[in-house]
C-alpha positions, 0 to 999 in steps of 0.5 A, spaced: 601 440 591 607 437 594 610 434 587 609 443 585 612 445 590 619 440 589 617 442 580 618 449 582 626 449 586 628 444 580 625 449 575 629 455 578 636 450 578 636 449 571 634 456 569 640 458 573 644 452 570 640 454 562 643 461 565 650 459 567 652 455 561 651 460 556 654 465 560 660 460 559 659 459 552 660 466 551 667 468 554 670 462 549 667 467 543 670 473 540 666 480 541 660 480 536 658 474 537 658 475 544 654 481 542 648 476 538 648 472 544 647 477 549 640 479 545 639 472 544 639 471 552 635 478 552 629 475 547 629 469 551 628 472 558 623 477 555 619 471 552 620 467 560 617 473 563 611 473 559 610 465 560 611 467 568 607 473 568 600 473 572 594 473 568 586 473 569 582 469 568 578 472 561 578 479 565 575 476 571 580 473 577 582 467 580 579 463 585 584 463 591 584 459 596 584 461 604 590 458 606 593 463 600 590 469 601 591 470 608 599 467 607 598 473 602 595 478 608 601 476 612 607 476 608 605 483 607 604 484 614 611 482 615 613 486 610 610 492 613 613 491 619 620 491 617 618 497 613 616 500 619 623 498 623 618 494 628 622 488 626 629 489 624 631 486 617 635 480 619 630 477 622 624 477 616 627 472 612 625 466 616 618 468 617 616 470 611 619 463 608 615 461 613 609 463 610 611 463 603 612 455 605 605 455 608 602 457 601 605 452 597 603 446 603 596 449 604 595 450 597 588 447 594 588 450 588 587 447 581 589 448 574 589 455 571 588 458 577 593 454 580 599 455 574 597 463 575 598 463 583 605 460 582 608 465 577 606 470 582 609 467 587 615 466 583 619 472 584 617 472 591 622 466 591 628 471 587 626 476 593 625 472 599 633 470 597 635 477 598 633 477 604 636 471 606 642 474 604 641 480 607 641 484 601 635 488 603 633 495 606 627 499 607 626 500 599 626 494 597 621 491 602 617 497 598 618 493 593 616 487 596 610 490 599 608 493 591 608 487 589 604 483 594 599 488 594 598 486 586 595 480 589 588 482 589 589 484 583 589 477 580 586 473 586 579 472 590 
């Protein structure tokens, strides 16, 4: 687990740094060029989505682990409560990445299931970042909350 948990922030990094570099490559070229490499960029992300979205388990769900559940449970209650203005919004980041962190330490889960739990948390980690960066309000912790409440629709 702690070789995924360091996988997962390299990953992200050369992602960003695929990313950056045809970003680069396409301010060199002439306008429709630039054209087939936004739809080439388009056709690659839509391809890396559907490697990272969730799936089950032949129709049935995973096998989560305690630990998982309930960081799960309490990400959403940390979510819930921003939501409500019972905790102000500056001050959700570190416990929600504390939770996301005990996830990934806690983590017991193996092969397929493990590999599907990790593309559900990995926008959460896109979205832990905007909260770091103060780039959050009540919508988008609706949007946050939405999305951990998919959880049991994969997970047990």
């Amino acid at each position: 687990m702690k070789k995924s948990f360091y996988l997962l922030p390299l990953a992200l990094v050369l992602l960003v740094a695929c990313n950056n570099n045809s970003e680069k490559e396409t301010d060199h070229k002439d306008h429709d060029s630039t054209e087939m490499n936004k739809k080439d960029t388009d056709a690659n992300h839509e391809h890396e989505e559907e490697e990272n979205k969730v799936l089950l388990d032949n129709g049935k769900k995973w096998k989560a682990n305690p630990e998982t559940i309930t960081g799960i449970a309490n990400m959403q209650s940390l979510v819930q409560d921003g939501i409500s203005g019972k905790t102000p919004l500056t001050a959700l980041h570190e416990p929600l990445q504390l939770e996301f962190k005990t996830i990934f330490d806690k983590c017991t889960m193996t092969g397929e299931s493990h590999n599907q739990l990790h593309n559900f948390l990995i926008p959460l980690k896109g979205d832990l970042e905007k909260v770091k960066a103060g780039n959050v309000n009540t919508e988008s912790l609706k949007e946050i909350q939405e999305y951990l409440s998919t959880f049991k629709n994969y997970f047990e």
